[in-house]
N, C-alpha and C positions, 0 to 999 in steps of 0.2 A: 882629752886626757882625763880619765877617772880621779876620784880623788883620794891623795898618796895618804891621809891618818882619817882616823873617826872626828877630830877635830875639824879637819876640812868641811867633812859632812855636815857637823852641827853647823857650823855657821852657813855653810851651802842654803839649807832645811829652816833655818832664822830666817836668812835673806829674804827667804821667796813666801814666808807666811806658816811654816811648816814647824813649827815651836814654839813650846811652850816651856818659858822661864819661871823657875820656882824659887826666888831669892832667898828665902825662909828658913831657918835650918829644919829640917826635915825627920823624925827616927826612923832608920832602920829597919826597925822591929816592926812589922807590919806597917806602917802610917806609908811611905813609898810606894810598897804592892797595892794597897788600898786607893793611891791617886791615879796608879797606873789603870789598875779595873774602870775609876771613874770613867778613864780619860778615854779609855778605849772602850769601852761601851758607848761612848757618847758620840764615836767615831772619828776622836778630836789629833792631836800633832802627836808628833815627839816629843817628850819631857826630857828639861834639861833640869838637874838636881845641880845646885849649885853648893849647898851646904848640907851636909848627911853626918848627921851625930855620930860622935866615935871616930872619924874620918876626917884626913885629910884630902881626900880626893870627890870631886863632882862625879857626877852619875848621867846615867842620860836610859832613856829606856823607849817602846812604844815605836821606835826606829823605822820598825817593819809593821805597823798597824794598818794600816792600809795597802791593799794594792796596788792603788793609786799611786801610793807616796815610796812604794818599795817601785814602781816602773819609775819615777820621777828621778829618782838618785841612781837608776841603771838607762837614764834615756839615753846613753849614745851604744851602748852594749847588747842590747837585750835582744836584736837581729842578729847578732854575729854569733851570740851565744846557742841562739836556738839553732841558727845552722850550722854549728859546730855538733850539735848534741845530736843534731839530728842524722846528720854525715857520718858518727860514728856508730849509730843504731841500723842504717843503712847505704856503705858505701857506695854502693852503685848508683846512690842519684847524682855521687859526683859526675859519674858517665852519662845518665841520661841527661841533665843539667849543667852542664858544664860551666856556662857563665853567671849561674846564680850560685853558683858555690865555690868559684875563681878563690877566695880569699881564705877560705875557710881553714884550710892547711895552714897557710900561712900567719892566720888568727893563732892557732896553736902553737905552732913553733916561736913566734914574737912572743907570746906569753910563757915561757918557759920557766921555773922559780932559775931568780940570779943570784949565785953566793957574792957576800962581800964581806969585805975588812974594817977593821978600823970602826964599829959601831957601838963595838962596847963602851966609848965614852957617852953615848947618844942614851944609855942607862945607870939609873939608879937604884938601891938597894932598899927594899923595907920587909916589913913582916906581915904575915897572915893574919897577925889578928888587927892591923890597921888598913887594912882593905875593909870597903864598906859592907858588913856585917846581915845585909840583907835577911829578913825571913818573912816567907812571902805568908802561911798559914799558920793559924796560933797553935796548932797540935806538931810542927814542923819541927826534927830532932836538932833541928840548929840551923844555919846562917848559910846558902847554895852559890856557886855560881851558878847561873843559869842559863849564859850564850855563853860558854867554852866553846874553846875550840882546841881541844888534846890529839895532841902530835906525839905517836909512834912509830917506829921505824922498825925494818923485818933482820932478824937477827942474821936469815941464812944471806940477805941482799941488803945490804947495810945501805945506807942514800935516800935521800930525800924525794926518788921519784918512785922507792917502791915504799914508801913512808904512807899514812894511812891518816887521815885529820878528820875527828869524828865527834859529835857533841854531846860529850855525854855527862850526865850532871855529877859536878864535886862540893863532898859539906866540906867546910872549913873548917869547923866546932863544932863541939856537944858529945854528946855518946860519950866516949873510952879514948876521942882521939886528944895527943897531946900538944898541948897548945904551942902553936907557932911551929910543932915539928911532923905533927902528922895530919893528911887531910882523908877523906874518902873517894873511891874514884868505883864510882856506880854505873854499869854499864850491862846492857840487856844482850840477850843471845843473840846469835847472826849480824853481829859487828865487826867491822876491821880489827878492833885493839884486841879481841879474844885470839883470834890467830897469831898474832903479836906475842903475845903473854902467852900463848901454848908453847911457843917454840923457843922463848928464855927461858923458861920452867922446864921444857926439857933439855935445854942444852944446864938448867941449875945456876943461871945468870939474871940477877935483878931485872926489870925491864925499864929501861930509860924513859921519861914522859914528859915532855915539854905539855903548860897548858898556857895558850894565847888566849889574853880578854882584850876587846878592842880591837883600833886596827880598821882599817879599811870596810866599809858593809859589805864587801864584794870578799871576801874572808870568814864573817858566820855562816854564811849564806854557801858558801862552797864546803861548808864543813858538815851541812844538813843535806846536802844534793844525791840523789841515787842516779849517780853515773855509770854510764857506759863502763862495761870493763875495761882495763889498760888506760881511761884518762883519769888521769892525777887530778886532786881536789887542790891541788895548788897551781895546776897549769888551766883549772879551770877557772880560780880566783886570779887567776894572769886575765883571762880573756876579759871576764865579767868584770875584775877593773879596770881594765885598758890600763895594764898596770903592772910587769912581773911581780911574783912574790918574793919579795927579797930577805936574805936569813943568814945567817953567819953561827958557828958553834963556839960555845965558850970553853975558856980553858977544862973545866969536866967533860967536854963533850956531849955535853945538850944542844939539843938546835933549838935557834936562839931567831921570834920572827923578829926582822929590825923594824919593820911598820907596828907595831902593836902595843897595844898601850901599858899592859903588864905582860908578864910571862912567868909563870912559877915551872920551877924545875925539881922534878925530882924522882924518885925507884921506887919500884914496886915488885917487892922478892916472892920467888916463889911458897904457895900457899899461907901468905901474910896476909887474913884478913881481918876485921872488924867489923859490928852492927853500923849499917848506915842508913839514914832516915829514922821518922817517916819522912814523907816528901808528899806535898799535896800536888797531884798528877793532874795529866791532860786526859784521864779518861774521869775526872770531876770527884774522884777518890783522893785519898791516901795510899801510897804504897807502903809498908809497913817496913819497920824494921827488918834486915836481913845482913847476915856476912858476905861482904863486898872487900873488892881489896884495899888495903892501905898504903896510900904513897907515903914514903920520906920524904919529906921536904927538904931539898937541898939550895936552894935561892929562890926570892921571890923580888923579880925584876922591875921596874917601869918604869916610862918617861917622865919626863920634865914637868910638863904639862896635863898628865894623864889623864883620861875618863875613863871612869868603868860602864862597861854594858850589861845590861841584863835586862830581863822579862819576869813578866809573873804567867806561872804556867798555874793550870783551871779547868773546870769542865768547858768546851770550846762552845762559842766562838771565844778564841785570845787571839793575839799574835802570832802564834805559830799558826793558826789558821789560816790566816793574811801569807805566813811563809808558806805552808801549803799551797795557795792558789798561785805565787808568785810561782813554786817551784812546775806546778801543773803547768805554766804560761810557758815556760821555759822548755819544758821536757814532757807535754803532753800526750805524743806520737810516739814516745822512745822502747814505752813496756809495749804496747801491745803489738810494736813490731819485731820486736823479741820471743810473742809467744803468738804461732800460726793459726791464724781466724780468729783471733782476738779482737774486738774491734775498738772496746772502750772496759776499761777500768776507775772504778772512784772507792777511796776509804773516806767511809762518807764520815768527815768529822764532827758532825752533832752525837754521833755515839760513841765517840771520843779514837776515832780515825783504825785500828785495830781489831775490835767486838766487830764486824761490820764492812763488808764489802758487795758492791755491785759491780756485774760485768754484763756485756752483751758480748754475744759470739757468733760464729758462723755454725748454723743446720744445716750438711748438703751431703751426710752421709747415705741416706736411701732417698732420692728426690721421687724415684719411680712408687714409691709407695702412696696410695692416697693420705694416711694416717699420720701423720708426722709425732714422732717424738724425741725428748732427749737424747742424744748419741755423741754427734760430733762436740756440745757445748756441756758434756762429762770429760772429756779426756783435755779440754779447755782450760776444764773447771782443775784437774788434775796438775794443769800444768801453773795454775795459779799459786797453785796454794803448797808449789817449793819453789818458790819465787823469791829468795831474799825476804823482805819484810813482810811481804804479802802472806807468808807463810804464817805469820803468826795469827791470821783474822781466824773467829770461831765461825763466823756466820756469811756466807760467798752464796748471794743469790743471783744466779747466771739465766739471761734472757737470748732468746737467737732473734738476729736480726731483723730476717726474713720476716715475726711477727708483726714489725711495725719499723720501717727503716729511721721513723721520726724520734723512737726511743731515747730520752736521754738519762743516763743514771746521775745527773744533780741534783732530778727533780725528783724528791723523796718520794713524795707520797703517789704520786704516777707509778714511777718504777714498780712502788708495792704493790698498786693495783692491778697494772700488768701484769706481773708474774701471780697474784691469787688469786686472779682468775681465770687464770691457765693452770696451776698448779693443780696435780692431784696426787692429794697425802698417802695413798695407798704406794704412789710407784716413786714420785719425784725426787725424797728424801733421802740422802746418802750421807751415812754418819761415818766419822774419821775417831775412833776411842780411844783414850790412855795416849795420848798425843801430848806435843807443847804448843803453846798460848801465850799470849803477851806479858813479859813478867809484872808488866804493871798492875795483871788484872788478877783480882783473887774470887771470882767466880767457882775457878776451878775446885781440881780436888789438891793442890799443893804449888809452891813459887815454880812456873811455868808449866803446869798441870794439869790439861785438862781435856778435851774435845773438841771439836768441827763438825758444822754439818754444810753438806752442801743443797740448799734448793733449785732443781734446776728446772724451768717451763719450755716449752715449745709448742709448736701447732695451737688449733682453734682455742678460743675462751669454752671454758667446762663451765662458768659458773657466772651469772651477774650477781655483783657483787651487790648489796643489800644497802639502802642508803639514810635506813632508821631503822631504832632500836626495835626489834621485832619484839613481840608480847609473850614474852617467856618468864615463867617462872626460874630463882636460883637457888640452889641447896641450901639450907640453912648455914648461917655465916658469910653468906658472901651478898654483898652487898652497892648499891651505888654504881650500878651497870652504866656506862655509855659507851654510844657508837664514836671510836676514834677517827675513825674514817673508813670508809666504805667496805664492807664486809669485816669489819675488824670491832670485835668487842672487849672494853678492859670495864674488870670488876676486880671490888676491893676483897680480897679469899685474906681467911682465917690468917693469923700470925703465925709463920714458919714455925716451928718445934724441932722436927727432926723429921729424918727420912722414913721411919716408918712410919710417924703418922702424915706423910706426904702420903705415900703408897695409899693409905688409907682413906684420903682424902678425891684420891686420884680415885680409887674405885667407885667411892659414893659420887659422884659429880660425871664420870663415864655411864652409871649406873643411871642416872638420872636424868640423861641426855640421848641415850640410845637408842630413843623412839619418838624424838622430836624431828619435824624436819626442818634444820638447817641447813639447807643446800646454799643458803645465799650469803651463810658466814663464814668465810675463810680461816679464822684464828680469832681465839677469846686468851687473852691475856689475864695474868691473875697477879695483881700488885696489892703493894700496900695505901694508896692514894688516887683512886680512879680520875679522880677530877683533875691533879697536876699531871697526871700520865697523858691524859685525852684531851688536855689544854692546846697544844698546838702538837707538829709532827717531828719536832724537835725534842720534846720531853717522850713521846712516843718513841723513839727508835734508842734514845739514850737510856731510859729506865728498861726498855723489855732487851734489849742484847749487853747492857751491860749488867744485868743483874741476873743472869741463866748464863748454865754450862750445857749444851745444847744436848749431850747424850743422860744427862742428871734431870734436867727440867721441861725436856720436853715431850708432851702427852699427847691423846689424841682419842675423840669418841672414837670408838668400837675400834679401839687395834688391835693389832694383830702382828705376828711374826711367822715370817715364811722364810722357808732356804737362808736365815740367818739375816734377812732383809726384816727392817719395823717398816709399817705404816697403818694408815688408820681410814677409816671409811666415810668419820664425821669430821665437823672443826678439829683444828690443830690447836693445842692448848701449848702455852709456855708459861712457866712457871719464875715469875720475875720479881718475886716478894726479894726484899732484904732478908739475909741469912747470917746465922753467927759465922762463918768464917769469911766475911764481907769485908772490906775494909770500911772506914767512915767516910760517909762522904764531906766535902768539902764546903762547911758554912763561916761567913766574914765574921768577925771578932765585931761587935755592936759596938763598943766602946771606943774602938777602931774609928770606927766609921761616925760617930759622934765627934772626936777629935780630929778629925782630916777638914768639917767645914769652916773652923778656923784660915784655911788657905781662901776659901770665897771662891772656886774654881768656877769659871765662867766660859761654858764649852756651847 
C-alpha cells in the first residue's frame, strides 16, 4: 500500500535514514533555499523544517533529491507504472505480451480518482500570508510555491477525469497583488490550464482553480509527468500511489484533494492579469517580471497536521533534475514511440533542460546510395520540434543510428563530437525564424521570441576533430583561447554593444580567418569568461545555448547564402557573450550563506 499523506512519507524517509531534522527555527527569506542547495549538492536526505519564521507550519523539501531515494518511496509501484505507460504508448504489446501485461489494465481501472463525502471536517481554514513565505533568490519579486499542484477543469466537459493537474509556479506576495486576497498563477505556453482558461474566457466565465501542496509524493510527481494522451494525471497518481486519488467539492464548487496537505481555492477572470516575478529559474537565470494571471483567492484550506512542500529551483543540477531522471525511469520508451524512427531523445539538463536537445534517429531513406546523408533524421527532427514541450528547445542536434549503434545522448561531450565531426556547416544547418521558445529564456528577440536551428549529421566523419589548441593568431580583443574539448574553441570577444557593431565584429574575425586552415575545429565560441566556460562540459553547453538565439548569434567563416539556405565553409561561430536583454543570472546572497553555518550541517 502506498503511503496515504506526505506525513507518512517523512517518517517512512526518518525511519530508514533518509532525513534530515532541522529543530531550529529557520527564515524563510533565503536561509531554507540556502540549506536545501547545501543539502543537495552534497547529495544528502530530505529536509524536514520543523520551525519556519512567520509560520505555523513545518516544511520539508529535497523529497525527490535523489533518484535513489525518489525509486525508494515508489519501490512497490515503479513496474506497474512503467508498464502502464508503456501499454498506452503501445497497445499492442498487450497482444504480443500477454502475460507480462496481465495487470496493467486492471492497475488503471483500481486507481481510478474516488469522490467522497464527509471530509470537510478533516480541514481547516487559514490565510496566504501564514503559509511559509519562502523566497528562494534575493532579486526574487516575493514568496513562490514551488511543487504546486493546480487543478483545472474544461469548461465544455466539466469532471475531474477531463480536469488537467499541472505544476505551475504561484507568488503569494509582492508586486501589485493584495494581500491575503490575490496571488499569481504563472504558467508557460503548451500547457493544459491555457486551454482551460481559453474556453472560460470565451464562454466570459472566471475560471475555477484549486492548487494542492502536499499530499502523497505520488501526487507532485503525477502533476510534472508528460503522459500518454487520454491518461488522467490522477488515475496516474492512483497507480504510482497504490492509492486512488481521492477528492470531494466544496460548497463553491472547487475540487477539493482530501490527501493534501493545503489547498487554496480560487478564480481567475478573464483577461485579469498582473506583473509576476522575477523568479530565479531552472535555466540558472531570472525570469523577469511579466503580466501573468491573477487568482482571487477564495479559501485557503489545510490539515491538522500539515507540511508544506517545496524545492529550490536553479541552474541544474536541483531536484527537479533527480525529477527528470525519475520521470525518464518511468517513461523513457514513451516519446520516441510516438514519433517514427525515433530512437532516443534527451533535454539534456545542464543547459537548463529547453536551450538543448539531443536525438538519434533512423537513416534508411536512399540506402542504395554510396554517399549517405541527412534526409530521414530531417523530417525526425521535424516531428520533434511540435512535440508538446519539445517544441520549445532552440537547439535539436539529431544523430542516425546507423553511425554508431553505441551512441548515447547522456553522454555530452561524445554526443558533440560525434555529430562535429560529421557535421558540415555548408549543408547540415536548418534554421526555424521568428518562431516561439521557452518563456523562461530571454535570449530571444521578446517573452517567447525567438529561433531554432536544427544540426543534423549522417554518414562518414568529415573531419578529426583537433585535440589542442592549434597556434593561431586572434583579432584584436579577443582573448584567453582554450580548447573546450575536441575540435571546439571558446575565447573571450569584445563586450556585447549592439548588433551593428556585432555585424562589424563578425566581419573583421571572418575576415581574418578565411585563409587559415581549420579544418580540425568544428566551432569557436565567443563568451565573456573562456576559462569558466571551458572548465568542464557542463558550464560548456549551459553558457553557449543558453546565452545565443541561434538565427541572431550564430556565424560562420566564409558564409554564404544560397536558395535562401545559410551556411559556411569554415568553423561555426556562436556568439554566447551576455547581452543587455539577458536576464541576471542567478548568484547566492553571501550573507545568506554566512548565516546558514550556524545550523553546523554535517552531510
Amino acid at each position: 500500500m502506498g503511503y496515504t499523506s506526505l506525513a507518512a512519507c517523512v517518517e517512512d524517509l526518518e525511519k530508514h535514514g533518509h532525513l534530515l531534522r532541522i529543530k531550529e527555527e529557520v527564515d524563510p527569506y533565503l536561509e531554507m533555499a540556502a540549506i536545501h542547495l547545501k543539502v543537495f549538492e552534497a547529495g544528502g536526505p530530505a529536509i524536514y523544517f520543523e520551525k519556519v519564521k512567520g509560520s505555523p507550519f513545518p516544511a520539508v523539501s529535497n523529497l525527490f533529491g535523489t533518484l535513489e531515494r525518489s525509486k525508494f518511496m515508489f519501490r512497490d509501484t515503479l513496474k506497474k507504472v512503467g508498464q502502464l505507460v508503456d501499454l498506452r504508448s503501445d497497445p499492442m504489446k498487450a497482444l504480443k505480451n500477454p502475460l507480462r501485461y496481465a495487470g496493467a489494465g486492471l492497475n488503471a481501472v483500481s486507481a481510478l480518482p474516488m469522490q467522497q463525502r464527509l471530509f470537510k471536517s478533516v480541514f481547516q481554514k487559514t490565510t496566504i500570508s501564514q503559509l511559509p513565505q519562502i523566497v528562494n533568490w534575493p532579486m526574487d519579486g516575493g514568496p513562490f510555491i514551488t511543487m504546486p499542484q493546480v487543478y483545472t477543469e474544461d469548461a465544455d466537459k466539466p469532471g475531474i477525469m477531463n480536469s488537467n493537474l499541472g505544476m505551475y509556479r504561484i507568488q503569494l506576495a509582492g508586486n501589485d497583488y493584495i494581500k491575503d486576497q490575490e496571488i499569481g498563477l504563472h504558467y508557460q505556453i503548451h500547457r493544459g490550464i491555457g486551454v482551460h482558461q481559453s474556453k472560460a474566457n470565451a464562454a466570459g466565465k472566471p475560471l475555477k482553480v484549486s492548487i494542492f501542496v502536499g499530499g502523497p509524493p505520488a501526487h507532485p510527481l503525477s502533476a510534472v509527468m508528460p503522459l500518454p494522451e487520454g491518461l488522467s494525471e490522477l488515475t496516474f497518481a492512483g497507480v504510482l500511489g497504490d492509492r486512488r486519488f481521492r477528492y470531494f467539492y466544496d460548497e463553491e464548487g472547487f475540487c477539493i484533494s482530501a490527501d493534501a496537505d493545503f489547498v487554496i481555492t480560487g478564480t481567475v477572470y478573464p483577461d485579469s492579469n498582473k506583473p509576476e516575478g522575477p523568479f530565479g529559474d531552472h535555466l540558472g537565470y531570472y525570469s523577469l517580471a511579466h503580466p501573468f494571471p491573477v487568482m482571487k483567492v477564495h479559501n485557503v484550506y489545510h490539515k491538522k497536521d500539515a507540511i508544506w512542500s517545496f524545492t529550490v529551483v536553479g541552474r541544474p543540477p536541483q531536484e527537479d533534475t533527480s525529477f527528470g531522471a525519475l520521470i525518464h525511469e518511468i517513461t523513457g520508451s514513451a516519446i520516441p514511440q510516438e514519433i517514427h524512427g525515433l530512437k532516443e531523445v534527451n533535454a539534456v539538463d545542464a543547459a537548463g533542460v529547453h536551450p538543448l536537445l539531443f536525438a538519434i534517429g533512423s537513416e534508411r531513406y536512399t540506402p542504395y546510395l554510396k554517399e549517405r546523408r541527412p534526409q530521414e533524421i530531417l523530417t525526425i527532427a521535424n516531428h520533434i520540434l511540435g512535440k508538446n514541450q519539445l517544441s520549445l528547445a532552440k537547439y535539436l542536434f539529431i544523430a542516425a543510428r546507423e553511425d554508431n549503434e553505441k551512441l548515447n545522448t547522456n553522454n555530452i561531450e561524445q554526443f558533440l563530437i560525434h555529430m562535429l565531426s560529421r557535421l558540415d556547416p555548408a549543408r547540415d544547418l536548418h534554421f526555424h525564424t521568428n518562431t516561439t521558445i521557452d518563456t523562461l529564456d530571454y535570449s530571444g528577440t521578446g517573452l517567447n521570441a525567438g529561433s531554432k536551428v536544427v544540426f543534423a549529421a549522417a554518414g562518414e566523419e568529415k573531419r578529426k576533430l583537433r585535440t589542442t589548441l592549434p597556434e593561431i593568431s586572434f583579432p584584436e580583443g579577443f582573448t584567453g583561447a582554450q580548447l573546450s574539448m575536441p575540435g571546439v574553441i571558446v575565447v573571450n570577444a569584445p563586450g556585447y554593444i549592439n548588433e551593428k557593431e556585432t555585424a562589424e565584429t563578425v566581419k573583421m574575425f571572418e575576415e581574418h580567418f578565411k585563409d587559415e586552415k581549420l579544418d580540425e575545429i568544428a566551432l569557436i565560441v565567443w563568451c565573456d569568461d573562456a576559462s569558466f566556460t571551458a572548465a568542464d562540459i557542463n558550464n560548456f553547453v549551459w553558457v553557449t545555448f543558453t546565452r545565443s538565439n541561434p538565427a541572431a548569434d550564430i556565424y560562420g567563416v566564409n558564409s554564404f547564402i544560397k536558395d535562401k539556405h545559410w551556411g559556411c565553409k569554415g568553423p561555426l561561430i556562436i556568439d554566447a557573450r551576455k547581452k543587455q536583454h539577458h536576464a541576471p543570472e542567478l548568484i547566492p546572497d553571501q550573507l545568506t550563506e554566512q548565516n546558514i553555518q550556524r545550523f553546523n550541517l554535517k552531510l
